[in-house]
C-alpha positions in Angstrom: -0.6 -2.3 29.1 -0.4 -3.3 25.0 2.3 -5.3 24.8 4.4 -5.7 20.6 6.7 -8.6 20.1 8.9 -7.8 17.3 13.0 -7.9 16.5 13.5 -4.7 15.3 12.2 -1.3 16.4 13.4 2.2 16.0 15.9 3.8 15.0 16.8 0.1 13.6 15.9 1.0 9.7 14.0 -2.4 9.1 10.5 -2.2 7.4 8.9 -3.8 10.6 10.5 -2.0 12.9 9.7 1.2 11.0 5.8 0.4 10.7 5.4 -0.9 14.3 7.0 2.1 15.4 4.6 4.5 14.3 1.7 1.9 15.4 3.0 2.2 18.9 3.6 5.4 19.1 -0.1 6.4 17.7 -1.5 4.5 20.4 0.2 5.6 23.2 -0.7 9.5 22.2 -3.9 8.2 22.1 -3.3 7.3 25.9 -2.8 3.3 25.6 0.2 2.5 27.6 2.4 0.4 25.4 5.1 -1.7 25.6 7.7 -3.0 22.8 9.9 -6.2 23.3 12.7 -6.3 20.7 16.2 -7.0 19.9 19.4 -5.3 20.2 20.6 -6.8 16.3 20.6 -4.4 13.5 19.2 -5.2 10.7 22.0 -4.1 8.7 24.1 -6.9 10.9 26.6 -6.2 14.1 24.1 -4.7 17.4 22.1 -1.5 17.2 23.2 1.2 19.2 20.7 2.4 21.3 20.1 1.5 25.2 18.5 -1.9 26.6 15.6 0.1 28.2 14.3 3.4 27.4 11.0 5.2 27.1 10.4 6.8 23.5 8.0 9.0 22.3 5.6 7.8 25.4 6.2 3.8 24.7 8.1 1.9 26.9 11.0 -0.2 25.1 13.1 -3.1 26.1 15.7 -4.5 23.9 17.2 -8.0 24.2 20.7 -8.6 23.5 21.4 -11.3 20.9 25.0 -12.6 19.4 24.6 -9.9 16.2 25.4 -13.3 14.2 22.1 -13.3 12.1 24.0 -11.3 8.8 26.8 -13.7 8.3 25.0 -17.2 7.9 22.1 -18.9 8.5 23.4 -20.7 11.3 24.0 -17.2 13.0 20.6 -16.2 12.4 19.2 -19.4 13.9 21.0 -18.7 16.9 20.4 -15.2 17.6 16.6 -16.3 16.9 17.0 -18.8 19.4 18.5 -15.8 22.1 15.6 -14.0 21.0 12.7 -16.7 21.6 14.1 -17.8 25.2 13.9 -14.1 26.5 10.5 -13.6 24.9 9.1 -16.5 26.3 10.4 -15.9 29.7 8.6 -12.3 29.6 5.4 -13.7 28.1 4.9 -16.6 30.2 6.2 -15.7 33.2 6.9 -12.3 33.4 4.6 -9.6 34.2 1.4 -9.8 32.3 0.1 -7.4 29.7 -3.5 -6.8 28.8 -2.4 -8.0 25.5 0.3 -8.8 23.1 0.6 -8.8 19.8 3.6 -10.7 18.0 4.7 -9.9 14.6 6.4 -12.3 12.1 10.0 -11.7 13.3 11.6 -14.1 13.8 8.6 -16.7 12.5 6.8 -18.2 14.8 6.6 -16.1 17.7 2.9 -16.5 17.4 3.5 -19.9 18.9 4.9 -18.4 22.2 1.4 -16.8 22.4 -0.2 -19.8 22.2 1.7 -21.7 24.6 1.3 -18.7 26.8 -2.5 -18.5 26.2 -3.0 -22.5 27.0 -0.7 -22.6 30.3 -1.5 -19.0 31.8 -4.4 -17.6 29.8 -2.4 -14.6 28.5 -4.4 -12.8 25.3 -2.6 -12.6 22.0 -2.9 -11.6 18.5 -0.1 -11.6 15.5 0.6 -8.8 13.1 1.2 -11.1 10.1 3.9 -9.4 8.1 5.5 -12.5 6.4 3.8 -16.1 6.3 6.5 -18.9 7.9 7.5 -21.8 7.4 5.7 -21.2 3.5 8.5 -18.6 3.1 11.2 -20.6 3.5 9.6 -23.3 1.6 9.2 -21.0 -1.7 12.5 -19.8 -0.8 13.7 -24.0 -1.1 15.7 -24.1 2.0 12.6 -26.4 3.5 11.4 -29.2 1.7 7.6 -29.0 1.2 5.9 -32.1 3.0 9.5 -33.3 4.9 9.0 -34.0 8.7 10.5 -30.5 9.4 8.1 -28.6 7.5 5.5 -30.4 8.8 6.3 -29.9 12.3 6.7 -26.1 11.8 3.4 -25.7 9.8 1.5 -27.7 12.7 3.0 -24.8 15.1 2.7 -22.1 13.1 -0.9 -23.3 12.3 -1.9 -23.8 16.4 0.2 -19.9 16.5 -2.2 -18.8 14.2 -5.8 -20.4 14.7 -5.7 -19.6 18.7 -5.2 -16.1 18.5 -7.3 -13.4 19.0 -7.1 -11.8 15.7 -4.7 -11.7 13.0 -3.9 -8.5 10.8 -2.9 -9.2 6.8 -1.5 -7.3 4.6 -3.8 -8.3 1.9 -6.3 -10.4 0.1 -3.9 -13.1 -1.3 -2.0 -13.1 2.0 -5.7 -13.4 3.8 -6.3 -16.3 1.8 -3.6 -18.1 2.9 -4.1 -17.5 6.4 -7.7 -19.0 5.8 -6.0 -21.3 4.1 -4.4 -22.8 7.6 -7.6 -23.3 9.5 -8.3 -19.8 10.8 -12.1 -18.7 11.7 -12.7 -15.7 9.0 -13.7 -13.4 11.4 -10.8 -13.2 13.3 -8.6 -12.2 10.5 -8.5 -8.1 8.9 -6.7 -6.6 6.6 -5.1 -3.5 7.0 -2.6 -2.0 4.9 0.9 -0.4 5.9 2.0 3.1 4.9 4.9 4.9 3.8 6.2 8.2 4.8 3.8 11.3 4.9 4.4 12.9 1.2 7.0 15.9 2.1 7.1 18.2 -1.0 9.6 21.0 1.4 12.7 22.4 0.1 14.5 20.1 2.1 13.5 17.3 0.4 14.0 18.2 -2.8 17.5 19.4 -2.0 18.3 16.7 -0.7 17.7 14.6 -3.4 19.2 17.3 -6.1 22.1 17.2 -3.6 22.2 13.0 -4.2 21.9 13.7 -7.3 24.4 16.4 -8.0 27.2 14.3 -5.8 26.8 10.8 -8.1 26.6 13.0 -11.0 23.2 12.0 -12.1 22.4 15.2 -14.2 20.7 14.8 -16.7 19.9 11.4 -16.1 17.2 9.4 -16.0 17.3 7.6 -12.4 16.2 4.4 -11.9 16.4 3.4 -8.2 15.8 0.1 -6.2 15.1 1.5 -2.6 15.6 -0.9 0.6 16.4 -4.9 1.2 17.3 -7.1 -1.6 16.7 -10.3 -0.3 15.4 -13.8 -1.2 12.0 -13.0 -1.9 12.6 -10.5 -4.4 12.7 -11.3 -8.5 16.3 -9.7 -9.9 16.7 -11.9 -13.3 14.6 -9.6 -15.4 15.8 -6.1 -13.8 19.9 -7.3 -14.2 19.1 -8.1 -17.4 17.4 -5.1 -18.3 20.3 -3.2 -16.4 23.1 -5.3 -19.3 20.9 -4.1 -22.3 20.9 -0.5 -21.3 24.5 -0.3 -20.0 25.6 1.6 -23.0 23.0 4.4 -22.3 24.3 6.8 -20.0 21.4 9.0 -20.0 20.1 6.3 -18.0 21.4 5.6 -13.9 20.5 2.7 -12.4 20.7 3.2 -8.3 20.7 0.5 -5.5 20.1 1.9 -2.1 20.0 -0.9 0.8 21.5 -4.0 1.3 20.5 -7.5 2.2 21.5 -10.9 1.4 21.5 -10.3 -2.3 23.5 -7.2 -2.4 26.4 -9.2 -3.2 24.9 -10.7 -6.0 23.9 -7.7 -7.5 27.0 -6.5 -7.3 29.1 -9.0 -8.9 26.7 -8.8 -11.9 27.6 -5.3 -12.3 31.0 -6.1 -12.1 31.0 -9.4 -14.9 28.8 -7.1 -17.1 30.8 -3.9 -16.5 28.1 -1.7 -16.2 29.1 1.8 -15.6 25.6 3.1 -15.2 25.2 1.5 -11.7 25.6 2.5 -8.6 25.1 0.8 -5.1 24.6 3.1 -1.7 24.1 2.2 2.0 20.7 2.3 3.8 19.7 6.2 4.6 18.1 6.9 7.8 14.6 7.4 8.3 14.6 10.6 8.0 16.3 11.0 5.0 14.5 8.3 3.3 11.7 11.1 1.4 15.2 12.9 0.3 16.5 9.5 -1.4 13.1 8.8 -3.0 13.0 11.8 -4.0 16.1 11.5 -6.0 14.9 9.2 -8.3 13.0 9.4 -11.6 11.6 5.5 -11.6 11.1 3.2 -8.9 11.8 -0.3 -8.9 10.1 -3.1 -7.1 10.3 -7.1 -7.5 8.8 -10.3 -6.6 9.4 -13.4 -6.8 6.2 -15.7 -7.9 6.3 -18.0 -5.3 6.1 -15.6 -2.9 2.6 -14.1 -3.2 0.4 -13.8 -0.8 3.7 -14.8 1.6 5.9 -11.4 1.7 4.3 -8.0 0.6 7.0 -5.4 -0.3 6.1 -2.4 1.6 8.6 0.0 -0.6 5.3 1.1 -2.9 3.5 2.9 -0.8 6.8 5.2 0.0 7.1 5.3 -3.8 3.5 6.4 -4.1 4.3 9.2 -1.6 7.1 10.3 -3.3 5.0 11.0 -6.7 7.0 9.1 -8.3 5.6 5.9 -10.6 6.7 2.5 -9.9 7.4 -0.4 -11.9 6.9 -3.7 -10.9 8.9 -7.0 -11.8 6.8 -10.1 -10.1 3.5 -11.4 -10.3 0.3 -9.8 -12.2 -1.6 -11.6 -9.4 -0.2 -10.5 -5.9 -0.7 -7.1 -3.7 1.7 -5.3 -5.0 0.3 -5.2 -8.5 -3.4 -5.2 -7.5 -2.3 -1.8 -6.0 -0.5 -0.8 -9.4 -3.5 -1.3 -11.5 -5.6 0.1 -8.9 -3.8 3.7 -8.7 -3.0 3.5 -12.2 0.6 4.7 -10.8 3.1 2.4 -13.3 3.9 -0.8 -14.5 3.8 -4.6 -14.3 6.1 -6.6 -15.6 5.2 -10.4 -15.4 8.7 -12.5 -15.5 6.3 -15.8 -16.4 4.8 -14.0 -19.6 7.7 -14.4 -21.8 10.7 -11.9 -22.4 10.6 -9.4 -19.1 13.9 -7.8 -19.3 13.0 -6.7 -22.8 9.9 -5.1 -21.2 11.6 -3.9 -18.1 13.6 -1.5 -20.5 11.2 -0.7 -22.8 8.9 0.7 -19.5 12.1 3.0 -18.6 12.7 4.6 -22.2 8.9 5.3 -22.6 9.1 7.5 -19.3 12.8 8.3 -20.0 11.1 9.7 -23.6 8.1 10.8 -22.1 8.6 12.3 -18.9 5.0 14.2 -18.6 3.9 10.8 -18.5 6.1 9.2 -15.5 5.2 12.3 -13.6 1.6 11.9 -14.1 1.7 8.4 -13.2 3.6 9.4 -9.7 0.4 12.4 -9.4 -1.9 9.4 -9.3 0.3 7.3 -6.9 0.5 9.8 -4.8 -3.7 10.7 -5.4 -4.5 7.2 -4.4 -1.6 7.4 -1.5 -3.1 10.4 0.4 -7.0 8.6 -0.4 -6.1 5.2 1.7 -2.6 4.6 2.6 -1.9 7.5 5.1 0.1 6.6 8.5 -2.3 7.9 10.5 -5.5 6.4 9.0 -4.2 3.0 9.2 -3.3 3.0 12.5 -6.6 3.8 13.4 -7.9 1.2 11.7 -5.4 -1.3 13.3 -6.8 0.4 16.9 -10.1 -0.7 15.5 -9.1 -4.3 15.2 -7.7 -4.5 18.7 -10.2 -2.7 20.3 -12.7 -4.8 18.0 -11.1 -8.3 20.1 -10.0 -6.6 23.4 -12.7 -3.6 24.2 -11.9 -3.2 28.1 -8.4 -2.0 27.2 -9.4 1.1 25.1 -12.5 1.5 27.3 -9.8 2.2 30.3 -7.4 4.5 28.5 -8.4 6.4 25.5 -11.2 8.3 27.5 -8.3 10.3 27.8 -7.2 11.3 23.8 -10.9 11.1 22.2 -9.2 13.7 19.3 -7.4 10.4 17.7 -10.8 8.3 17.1 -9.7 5.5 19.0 -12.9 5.1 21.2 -14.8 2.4 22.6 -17.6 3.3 20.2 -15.9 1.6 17.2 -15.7 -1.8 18.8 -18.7 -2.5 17.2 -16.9 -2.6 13.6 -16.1 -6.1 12.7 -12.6 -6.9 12.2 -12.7 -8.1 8.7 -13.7 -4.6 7.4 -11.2 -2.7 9.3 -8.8 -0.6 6.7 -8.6 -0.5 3.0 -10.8 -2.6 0.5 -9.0 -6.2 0.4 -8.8 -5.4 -3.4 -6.1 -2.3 -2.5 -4.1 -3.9 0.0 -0.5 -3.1 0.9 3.0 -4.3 1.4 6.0 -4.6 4.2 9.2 -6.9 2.7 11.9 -8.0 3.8 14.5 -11.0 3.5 13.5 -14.4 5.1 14.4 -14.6 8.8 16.2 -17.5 8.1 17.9 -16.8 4.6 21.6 -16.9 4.8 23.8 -13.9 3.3 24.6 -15.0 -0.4 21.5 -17.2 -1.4 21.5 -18.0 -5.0 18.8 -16.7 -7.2 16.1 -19.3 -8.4 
């Protein structure tokens, strides 16, 4: 049995949760049996409703209760981490034993369970590295870099990190990093998350016409930030931007999410009284193609610090939607190596002088030229369907398991030889498993431990 280690899974609506979803699921229709440890919190705050046990689409699901605190302060998070860790370690250390797990990045640190599980009972592990901790909270300032807790949590992390099996990236700033902490090269692949399958059906489009049509959006232009806004994320330059345009109501900016930021954003709209804004809940899952499709421009944003640390995973949904994306954060991370790549929008640099005058100038050249935003979503969604397809990926992520564990895809996928999951890959090394490190991808969310209402830098 495959064992995944993670706070959130479906229906909960965060990125992880999302992406390790359809991971699971692909490998248990290719006859892995697979397990998911998560957490009862939503990731929109209060407890997700869905049962403590259940079976899924074929993978086996338990969900541990915690407070529901981690929305309304850091200390709240800290503690429903700390409900989290103690079941977790119980089950990996002295519950019954999978043929391996593999921990993800939330909450940070669970890669140190595995170790302390692989030392004292010789339980396999690898981590799905979807955020880098503590350097996260470090960029974010809420650790101080060389203090004695930093220090202590890097030393963890680092023994999380260097004694496991394998480690999957999201990228070649992120790999470096990784390297970075003392880990053997060939242990460590990179392979790039997805978005939703393109869906060009009716339904889709009516259901963003239908969003559309109930905001009163027609004619406008729509400009939509899609997803958590959270500490990571650069939002100087875009509210800016949003102030200098607020008198051109051909023009709609839409927020659609939350986070620990939303506030923020809001209260910016308010000072500034800008009229052409708009701020909606998350949209579930299945509705997310619908939204997307709603919008003319996509947003994304990044704070500097953060590259190579968090990798927002909203572009590749973009991408899927055909729609082009501009980018606010640095020329030199994922996100934008993935931009210039697919030639599918723009990049807007806040350290190269003057961004939320550029930031608006990007929107009225598409706003003016419309053949020309919709060509640059065509290529998005070109380079999209090429190498950042759901189901390609998660072949590629089989590879890497199968690459470190062999015997467990020996025993099962005999069975479902149709999904190319087959011992006959495990001779692929790790570190070539997925896209080109040059066109990585994303997954972002807020910092596990950033508290609702965190200042901007």
């Amino acid at each position: 049995m495959l064992r995944f280690v993670n706070q959130h899974y479906a229906p909960d609506v965060a990125s992880t949760g999302q992406h390790l979803t359809d991971l699971a699921e692909y490998l248990s229709a290719a006859g892995v049996p697979v397990e998911v440890v998560t957490g009862r919190a939503h990731y929109a705050g209060g407890v997700l409703d869905a049962p403590p046990t259940e079976v899924r689409d074929g993978v086996r699901i338990r969900r541990y209760r915690t407070a529901g605190l981690g929305r309304r302060s850091r200390a709240g998070r800290i503690f429903d981490y700390a409900m989290f860790y103690g079941q977790v370690a119980w089950t990996s250390w002295m519950g019954e034993a999978a043929d391996g797990t593999v921990y993800l990045t939330t909450p940070p640190l669970l890669g140190v369970i595995g170790w302390i599980g692989k030392v004292a009972r010789g339980r396999r592990y690898g981590i799905w590295s979807m955020d880098l901790h503590p350097d996260a909270e470090v960029a974010a300032g809420m650790l101080r870099r060389g203090s004695v807790l930093s220090r202590v949590l890097n030393w963890l992390n680092d023994r999380g990190y260097r004694h496991a099996d394998f480690i999957v990236d999201l990228g070649p700033y992120m790999r470096k990093r990784i390297l970075s902490k003392g880990v053997r090269s060939d242990r460590v692949a990179t392979v790039p998350v997805w978005g939703a399958a393109p869906e060009e059906s009716p339904a889709v489009a009516a259901t963003g016409a239908s969003m559309r049509a109930r905001l009163g959006l027609e004619p406008a232009t729509v400009v939509m930030y899609s997803g958590n806004a959270g500490v990571v994320h650069e939002f100087g330059p875009i509210l800016e931007a949003m102030r200098l345009m607020r008198d051109e109501r051909d023009i709609h900016f839409v927020f659609a999410g939350g986070g620990p930021r939303r506030a923020e954003i809001e209260a910016y709209a308010r000072t500034h009284a800008l009229r052409n804004f708009t701020y909606l809940d998350y949209v579930a899952r299945e509705d997310l193609a619908g939204m997307l499709a709603a919008a003319d421009v996509h947003l994304i944003s990044l704070r500097s610090a953060f590259a190579g640390i968090s990798v927002p995973g909203k572009l590749y949904g973009i991408m899927a939607a055909a729609r082009p994306a501009l980018f606010v954060g640095p020329a030199a991370c994922e996100t934008a190596d993935t931009i210039r790549s697919a030639d599918c929008g723009e990049i807007v640099d806040p350290g190269i002088g003057d961004a939320a005058s550029r930031v608006a100038a990007a929107i009225r050249a598409w706003r003016a030229n419309p053949d020309a935003a919709r060509a640059a979503g065509a290529r998005g969604l070109a380079a999209y369907t090429s190498r950042y397809q759901r189901g390609p990926n998660c072949a590629a992520f089989a590879r890497v398991i199968e690459h470190a564990w062999p015997s467990m895809f020996t025993t099962f996928t005999r069975t479902a030889p149709h999904t190319g999951v087959t011992a006959s890959v495990a001779t692929e090394t790790a570190t070539t498993a997925g896209a080109d490190a040059g066109e990585s991808a994303d997954a972002s969310r807020d910092l596990p431990f950033a508290a609702a209402g965190v200042p901007s830098a």
